[in-house]
C-alpha positions in Angstrom: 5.5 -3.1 -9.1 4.6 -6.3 -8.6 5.4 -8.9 -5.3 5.3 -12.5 -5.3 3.6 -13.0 -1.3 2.9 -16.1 -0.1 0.0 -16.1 2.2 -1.3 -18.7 4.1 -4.9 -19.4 4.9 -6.1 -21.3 7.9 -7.3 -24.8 7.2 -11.3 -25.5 7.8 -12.1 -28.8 8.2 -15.6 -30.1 7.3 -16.9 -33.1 9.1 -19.3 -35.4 9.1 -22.5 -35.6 11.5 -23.1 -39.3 13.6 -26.5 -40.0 14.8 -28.1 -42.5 17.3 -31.5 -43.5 18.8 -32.0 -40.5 20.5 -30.3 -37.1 19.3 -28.2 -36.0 16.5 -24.5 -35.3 17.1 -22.8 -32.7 15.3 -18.7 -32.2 15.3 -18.0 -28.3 15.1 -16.3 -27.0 11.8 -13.8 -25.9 13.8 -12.9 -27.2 17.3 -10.6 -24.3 18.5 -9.8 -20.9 18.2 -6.6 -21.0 15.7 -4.0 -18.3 15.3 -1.5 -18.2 12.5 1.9 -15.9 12.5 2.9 -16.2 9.1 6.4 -13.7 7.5 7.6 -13.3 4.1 11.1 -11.5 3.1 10.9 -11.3 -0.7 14.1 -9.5 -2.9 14.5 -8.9 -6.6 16.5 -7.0 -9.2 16.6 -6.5 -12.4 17.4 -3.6 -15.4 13.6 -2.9 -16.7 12.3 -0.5 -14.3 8.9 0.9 -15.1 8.8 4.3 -13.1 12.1 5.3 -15.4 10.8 4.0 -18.3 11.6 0.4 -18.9 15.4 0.7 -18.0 17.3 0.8 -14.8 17.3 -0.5 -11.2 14.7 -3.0 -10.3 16.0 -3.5 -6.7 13.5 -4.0 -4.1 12.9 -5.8 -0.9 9.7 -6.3 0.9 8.8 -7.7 4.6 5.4 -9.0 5.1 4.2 -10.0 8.3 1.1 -11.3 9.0 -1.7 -12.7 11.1 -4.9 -14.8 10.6 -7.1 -15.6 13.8 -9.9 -18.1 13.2 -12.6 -18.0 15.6 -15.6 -20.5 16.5 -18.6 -18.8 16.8 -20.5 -22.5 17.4 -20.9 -25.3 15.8 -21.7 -24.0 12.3 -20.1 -20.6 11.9 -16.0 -19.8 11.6 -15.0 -15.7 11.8 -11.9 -15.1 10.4 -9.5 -12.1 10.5 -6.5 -11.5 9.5 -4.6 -8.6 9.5 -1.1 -7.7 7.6 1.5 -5.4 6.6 4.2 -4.9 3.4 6.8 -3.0 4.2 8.9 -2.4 1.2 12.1 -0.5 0.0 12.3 0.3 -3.7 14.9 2.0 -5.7 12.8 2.1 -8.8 9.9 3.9 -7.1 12.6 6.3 -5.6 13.4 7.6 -9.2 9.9 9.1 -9.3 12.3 12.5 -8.3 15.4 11.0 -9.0 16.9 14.4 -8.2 16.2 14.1 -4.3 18.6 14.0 -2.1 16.2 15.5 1.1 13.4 12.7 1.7 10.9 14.5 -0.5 8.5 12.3 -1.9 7.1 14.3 -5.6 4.3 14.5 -5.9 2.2 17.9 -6.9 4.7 19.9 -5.1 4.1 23.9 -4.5 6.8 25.7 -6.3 9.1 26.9 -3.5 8.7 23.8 -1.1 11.7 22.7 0.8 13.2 19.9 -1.3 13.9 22.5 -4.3 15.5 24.7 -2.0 17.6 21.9 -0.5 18.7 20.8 -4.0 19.9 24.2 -4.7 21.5 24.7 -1.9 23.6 20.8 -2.3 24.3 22.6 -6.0 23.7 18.8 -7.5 21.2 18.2 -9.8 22.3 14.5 -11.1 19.9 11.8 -11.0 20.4 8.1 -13.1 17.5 5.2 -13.7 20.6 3.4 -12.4 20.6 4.8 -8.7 18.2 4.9 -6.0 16.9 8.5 -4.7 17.0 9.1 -1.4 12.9 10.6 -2.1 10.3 9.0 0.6 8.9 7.5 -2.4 11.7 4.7 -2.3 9.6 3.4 0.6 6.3 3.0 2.0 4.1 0.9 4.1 1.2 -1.2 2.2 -1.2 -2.4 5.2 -4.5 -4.8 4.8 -7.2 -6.1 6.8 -9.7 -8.5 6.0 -12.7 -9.8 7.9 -14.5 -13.3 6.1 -17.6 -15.2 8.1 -18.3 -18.7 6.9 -21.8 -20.9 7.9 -21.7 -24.5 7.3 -25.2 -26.2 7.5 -25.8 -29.5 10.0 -25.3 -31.9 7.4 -22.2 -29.9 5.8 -23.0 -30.2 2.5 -23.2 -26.3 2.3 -21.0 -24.1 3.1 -21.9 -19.8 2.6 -19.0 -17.3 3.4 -18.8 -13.5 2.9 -16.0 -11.2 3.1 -14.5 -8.0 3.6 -11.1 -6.2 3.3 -9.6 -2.6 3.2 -6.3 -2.1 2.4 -4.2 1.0 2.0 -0.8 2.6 0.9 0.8 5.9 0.2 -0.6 6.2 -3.6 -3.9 4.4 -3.1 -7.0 3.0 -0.9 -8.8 -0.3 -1.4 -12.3 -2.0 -0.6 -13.0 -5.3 -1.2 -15.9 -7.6 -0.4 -17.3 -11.2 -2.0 -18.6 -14.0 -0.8 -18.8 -17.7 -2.1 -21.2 -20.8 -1.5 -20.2 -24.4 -1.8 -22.2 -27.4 -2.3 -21.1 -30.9 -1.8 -22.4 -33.8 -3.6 -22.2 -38.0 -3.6 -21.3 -38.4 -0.5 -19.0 -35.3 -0.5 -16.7 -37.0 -3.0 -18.1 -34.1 -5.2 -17.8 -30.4 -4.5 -18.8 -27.1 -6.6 -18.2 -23.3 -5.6 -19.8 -20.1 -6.8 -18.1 -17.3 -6.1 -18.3 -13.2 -7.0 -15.9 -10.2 -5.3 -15.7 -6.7 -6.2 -12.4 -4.3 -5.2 -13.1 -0.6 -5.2 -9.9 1.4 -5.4 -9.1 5.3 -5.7 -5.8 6.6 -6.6 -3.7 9.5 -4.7 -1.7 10.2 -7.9 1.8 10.7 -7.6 3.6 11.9 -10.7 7.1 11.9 -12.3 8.8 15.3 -10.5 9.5 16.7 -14.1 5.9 16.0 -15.7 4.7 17.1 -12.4 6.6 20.7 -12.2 5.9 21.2 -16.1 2.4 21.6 -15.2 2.4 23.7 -12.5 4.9 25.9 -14.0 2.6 26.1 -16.8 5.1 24.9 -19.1 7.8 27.5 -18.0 11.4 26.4 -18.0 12.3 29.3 -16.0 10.6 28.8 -12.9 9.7 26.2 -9.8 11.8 23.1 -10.4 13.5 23.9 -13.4 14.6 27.8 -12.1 18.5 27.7 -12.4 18.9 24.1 -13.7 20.6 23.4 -17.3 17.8 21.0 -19.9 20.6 19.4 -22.1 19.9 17.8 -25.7 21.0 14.7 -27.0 24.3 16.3 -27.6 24.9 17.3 -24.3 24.5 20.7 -25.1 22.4 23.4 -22.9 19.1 24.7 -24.5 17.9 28.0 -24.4 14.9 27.1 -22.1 12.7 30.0 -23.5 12.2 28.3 -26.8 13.1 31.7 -28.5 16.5 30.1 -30.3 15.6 26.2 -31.0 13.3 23.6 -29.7 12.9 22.9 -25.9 11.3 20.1 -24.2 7.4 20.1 -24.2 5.8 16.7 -22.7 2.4 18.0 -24.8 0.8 14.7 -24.3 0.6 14.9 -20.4 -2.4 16.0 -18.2 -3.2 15.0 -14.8 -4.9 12.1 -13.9 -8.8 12.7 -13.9 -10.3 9.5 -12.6 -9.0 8.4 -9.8 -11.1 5.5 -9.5 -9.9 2.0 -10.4 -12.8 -1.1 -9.8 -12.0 -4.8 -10.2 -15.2 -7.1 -10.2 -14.9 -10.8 -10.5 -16.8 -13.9 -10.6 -16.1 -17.4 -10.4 -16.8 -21.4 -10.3 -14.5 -24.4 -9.9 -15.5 -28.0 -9.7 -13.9 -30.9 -7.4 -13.9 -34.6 -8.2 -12.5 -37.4 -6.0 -11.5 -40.0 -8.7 -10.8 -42.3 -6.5 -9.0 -43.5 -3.3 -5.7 -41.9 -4.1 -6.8 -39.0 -7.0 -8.5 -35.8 -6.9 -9.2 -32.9 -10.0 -10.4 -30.0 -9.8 -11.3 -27.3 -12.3 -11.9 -23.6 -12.3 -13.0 -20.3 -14.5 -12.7 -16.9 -13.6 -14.0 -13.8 -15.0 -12.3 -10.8 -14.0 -13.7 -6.6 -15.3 -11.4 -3.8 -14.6 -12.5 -0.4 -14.8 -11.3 3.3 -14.3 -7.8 4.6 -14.4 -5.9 1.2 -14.8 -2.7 3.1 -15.7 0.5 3.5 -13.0 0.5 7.7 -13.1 4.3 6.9 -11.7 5.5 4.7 -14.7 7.4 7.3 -17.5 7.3 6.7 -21.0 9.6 8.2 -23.8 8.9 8.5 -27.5 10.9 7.9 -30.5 9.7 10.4 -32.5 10.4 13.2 -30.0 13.7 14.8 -29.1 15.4 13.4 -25.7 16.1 16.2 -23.2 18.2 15.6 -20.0 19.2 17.2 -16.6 22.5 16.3 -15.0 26.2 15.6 -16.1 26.4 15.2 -20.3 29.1 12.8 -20.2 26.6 10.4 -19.2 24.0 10.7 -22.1 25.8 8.6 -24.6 26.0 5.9 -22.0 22.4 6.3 -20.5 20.8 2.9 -21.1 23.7 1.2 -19.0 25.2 0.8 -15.6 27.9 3.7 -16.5 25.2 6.1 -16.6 25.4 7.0 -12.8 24.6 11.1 -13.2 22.2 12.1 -15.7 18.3 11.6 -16.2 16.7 11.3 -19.2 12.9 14.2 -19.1 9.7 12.0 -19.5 7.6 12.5 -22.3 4.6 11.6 -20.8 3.2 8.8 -18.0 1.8 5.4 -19.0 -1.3 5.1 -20.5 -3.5 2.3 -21.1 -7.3 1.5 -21.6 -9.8 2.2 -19.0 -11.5 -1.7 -18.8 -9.8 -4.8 -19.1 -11.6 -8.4 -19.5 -9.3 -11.6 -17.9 -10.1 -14.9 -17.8 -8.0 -17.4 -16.4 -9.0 -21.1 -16.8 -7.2 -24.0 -15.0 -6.8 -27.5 -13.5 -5.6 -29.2 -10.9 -4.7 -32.9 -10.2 -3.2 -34.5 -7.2 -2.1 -37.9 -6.7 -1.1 -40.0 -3.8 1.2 -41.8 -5.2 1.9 -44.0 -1.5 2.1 -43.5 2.4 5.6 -41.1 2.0 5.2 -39.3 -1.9 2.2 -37.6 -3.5 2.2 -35.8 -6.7 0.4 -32.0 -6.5 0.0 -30.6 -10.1 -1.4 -27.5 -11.6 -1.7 -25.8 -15.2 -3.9 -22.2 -16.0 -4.6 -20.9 -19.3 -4.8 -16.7 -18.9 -6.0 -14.6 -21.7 -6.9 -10.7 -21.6 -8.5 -8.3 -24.1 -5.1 -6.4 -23.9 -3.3 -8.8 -26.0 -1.8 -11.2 -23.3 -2.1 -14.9 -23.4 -0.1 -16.8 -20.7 0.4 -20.9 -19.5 1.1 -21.6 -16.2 2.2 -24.9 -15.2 4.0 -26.2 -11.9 4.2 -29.6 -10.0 4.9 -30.0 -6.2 6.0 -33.3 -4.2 5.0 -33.9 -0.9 7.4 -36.3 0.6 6.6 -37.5 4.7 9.4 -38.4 7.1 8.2 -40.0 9.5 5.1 -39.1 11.2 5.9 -34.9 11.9 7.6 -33.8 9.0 6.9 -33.1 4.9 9.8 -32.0 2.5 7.7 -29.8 -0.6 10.1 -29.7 -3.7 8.5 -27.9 -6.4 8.9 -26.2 -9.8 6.9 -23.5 -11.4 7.3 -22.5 -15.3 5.2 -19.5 -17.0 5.1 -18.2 -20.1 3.3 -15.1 -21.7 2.9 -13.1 -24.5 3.1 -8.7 -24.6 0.3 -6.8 -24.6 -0.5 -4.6 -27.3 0.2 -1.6 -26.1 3.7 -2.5 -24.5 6.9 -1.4 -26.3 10.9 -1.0 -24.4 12.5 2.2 -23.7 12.0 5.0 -25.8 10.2 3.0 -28.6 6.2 4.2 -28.3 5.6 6.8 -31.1 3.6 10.4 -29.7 0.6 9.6 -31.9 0.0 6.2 -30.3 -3.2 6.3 -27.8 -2.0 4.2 -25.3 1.4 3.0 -24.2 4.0 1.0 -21.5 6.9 0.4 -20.8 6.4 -2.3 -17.8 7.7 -5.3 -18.4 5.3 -7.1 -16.5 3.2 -6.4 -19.8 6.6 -7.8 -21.7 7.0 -11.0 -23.6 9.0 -13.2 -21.1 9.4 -16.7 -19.7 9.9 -17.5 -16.1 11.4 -20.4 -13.8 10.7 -20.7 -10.4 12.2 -23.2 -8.0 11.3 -24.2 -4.4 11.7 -26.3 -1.4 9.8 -25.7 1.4 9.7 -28.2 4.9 6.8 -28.2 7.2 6.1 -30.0 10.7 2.7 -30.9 11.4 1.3 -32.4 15.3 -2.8 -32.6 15.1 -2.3 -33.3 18.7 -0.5 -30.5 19.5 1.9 -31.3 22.3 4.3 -28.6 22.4 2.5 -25.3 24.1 2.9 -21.6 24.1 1.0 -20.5 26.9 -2.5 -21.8 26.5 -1.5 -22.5 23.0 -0.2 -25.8 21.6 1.4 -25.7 18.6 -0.1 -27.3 15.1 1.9 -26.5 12.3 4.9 -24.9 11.4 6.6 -24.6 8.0 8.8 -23.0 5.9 9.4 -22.2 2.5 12.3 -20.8 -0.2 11.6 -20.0 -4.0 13.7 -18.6 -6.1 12.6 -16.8 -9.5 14.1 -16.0 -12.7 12.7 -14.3 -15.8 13.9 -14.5 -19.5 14.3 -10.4 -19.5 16.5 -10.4 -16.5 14.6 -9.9 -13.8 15.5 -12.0 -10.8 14.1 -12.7 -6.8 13.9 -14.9 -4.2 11.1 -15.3 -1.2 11.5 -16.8 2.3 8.7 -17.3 4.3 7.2 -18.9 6.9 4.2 -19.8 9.5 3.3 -21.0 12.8 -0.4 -22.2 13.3 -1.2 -22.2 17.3 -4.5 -23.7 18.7 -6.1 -22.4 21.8 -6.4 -25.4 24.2 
């Protein structure tokens, strides 16, 4: 599951010292305590969802809302914290029990917990990649906090910061921390950063409800979950769930998770150049080392070379990979699996242009390449355009393009003897367009007041996103920067 958030950072201006016969005069870095309120709606849908295997509903929608509060310590030092929540509804991640009808969320369920006894008693046991669950999984909370300090010296020509976050949702906890240094050269026309972060993440697994039960059952058919509910073949056809008169479902690859851990490390430089009075470039290199469990233990995967077993209503097996499927689900045959490190390096550049007093030109390419087999170009151009004195129009385009990873192949496509495999087509070959216009109204003297608050910036922003394999969204958001007067 991925989101595309925008999330805007408060603005740190770095100014210049004056000095006369008799003392030095310093501006601060920042004048005023600034507060931004910044919100996001984001929607998409789309036919490849991972958690069922790389077909049905992609439906989601996410709120995000936010705030950063930028504090002046003194002269030198800026503490910033900002704080924020993703609330999110998902119909894909409700299909990890796509069976539930009672709130339950999978999971490693006991065997006689209240959501089988409530499907028994509602005598349905139809479930489709094409509709949402009503299972607690469908929704969930992600919340983040994040606390950076940042020292400028007295000629501000360096600049140190350091950083700390912790984040959390239902299936996993985060810890971050970095920091960065920046020096400024020839008369500040020149600027290089330094910068290294490290993410420490652990996993509360949460597994498909079938792959789930099969272990706990110990691979009985008879019992737990699967205790008075019909396994069908590809025929439609009832087994006999003991094995004793023909084959029977038997996800052999599947285990439990066992590391839990999942660490992202990451270091990185970029260069700035002033070319001259109306053109800037900028550069920048990132090295990024994953390690642990980088795997989603909620994302199913089904092989070819295996038989397909179902629960629910037959006369929607030979219709399963469409929309008409609305009442039968098709038994995992294992959960993603991928390698346990990952190298990315992403390489780009950045020009911008002012082009005159109303229109400036905002470009932006990255080169991405991984040792998992995906290469991507990123490329998008945005143009500021003033009216009048208060006001900025942002038109902009985005285009992206990337290759599939090794190990990613569609539905029911992976072979059992492969050691690693996906379904997600975020690891899919696929092209992607996204369109924008944003407005934003801008008063550095801040005339209009909330309380002891005037009123900087406000803007807001529409994109709209479409991928090559279907999948389609659009993102709202805005932001209102008040300074404390």
């Amino acid at each position: 599951m991925k989101y595309f958030l925008i999330i805007l950072l408060p603005l740190i201006t770095v100014n210049t010292f004056a000095q006369d016969s008799t003392k030095v005069y310093k501006k601060r870095v920042l004048e005023s305590t600034e507060v931004d309120f910044l919100m996001s709606y984001y929607t998409q849908d789309g036919d490849n969802a991972s958690v069922t295997g790389g077909i049905g509903t992609e439906e989601l929608t996410d709120l995000t809302p936010t705030i950063v509060v930028s504090y002046p310590l003194n002269d030198d030092d800026v503490l910033t914290i900002d704080v924020g929540i993703s609330a999110y509804s998902s119909a894909s991640s409700s299909n990890l029990n796509p069976w539930d009808s009672s709130g339950a969320s999978g999971g490693e369920d006991d065997d006689d917990d209240d959501d089988d006894d409530f499907r028994k008693a509602a005598g349905s046991v139809e479930g489709s990649p094409w509709v949402a669950s009503s299972g607690a999984s469908g929704q969930d909370t992600w919340a983040n906090g994040s606390v950076n300090y940042s020292h400028s010296s007295d000629d501000r020509n360096f600049i140190w910061s350091g950083h700390v976050s912790f984040s959390t949702e239902y299936d996993y906890t985060s810890i971050g921390f970095g920091g960065a240094v920046t020096k400024l050269f020839n008369e500040k026309n020149t600027e290089i950063t330094f910068g290294a972060q490290a993410y420490l993440d652990t996993w509360n697994p949460m597994y498909p409800t079938e792959l789930d039960s099969y272990l706990e059952t110990e691979g009985n058919l008879n019992n737990g979950f699967f205790d008075g509910i019909e396994i069908l073949n590809q025929d439609g056809n009832a087994i006999d769930k003991t094995g004793n008169s023909g084959p029977i479902w038997n996800p052999e690859n599947y285990d439990f998770i066992n590391d839990k851990a999942r660490n992202s490390y990451s270091v990185s430089i970029s260069f700035s150049q002033i070319l001259s009075k109306k053109a800037q470039a900028s550069v920048f290199f990132d090295i990024v080392h994953q390690q642990g469990w980088l795997a989603n233990p909620m994302q199913r995967v089904y092989f070819a070379d295996k038989d397909n077993y179902y629960i629910g209503n037959p006369d929607g097996i030979p219709v399963y990979t469409t929309k008409e499927n609305t009442n039968v689900f098709h038994l995992a045959d294992d959960i993603e699996r991928l390698p346990d490190t990952r190298f990315k390096t992403p390489i780009g550049f950045r020009f911008n242009y002012f082009v005159n007093e109303t229109i400036s030109l905002r470009t932006y390419y990255r080169y991405y390449f991984d040792d998992w087999g995906v290469n991507s170009h990123t490329a998008s151009l945005e143009v500021p355009i003033k009216i009048g004195g208060k006001f900025t129009l942002y038109p902009s385009y985005r285009f992206y393009t990337q290759t599939a990873a090794d190990y990613f192949a569609p539905y029911n496509e992976h072979l059992s003897t492969d050691e690693f495999y996906t379904s997600d087509y975020d690891l899919s070959e696929f092209d992607a367009n996204q369109y924008g216009f944003g407005i934003s109204y801008t008063d550095i003297f801040t005339k209009a007041r909330v309380w002891k608050y005037g009123i900087k910036n406000i803007d807001l922003r529409f994109h709209t996103y479409d991928r090559s394999n279907g999948l389609s969204a659009w993102i709202i958001s805005g932001g209102i920067k008040f300074v404390m007067q």
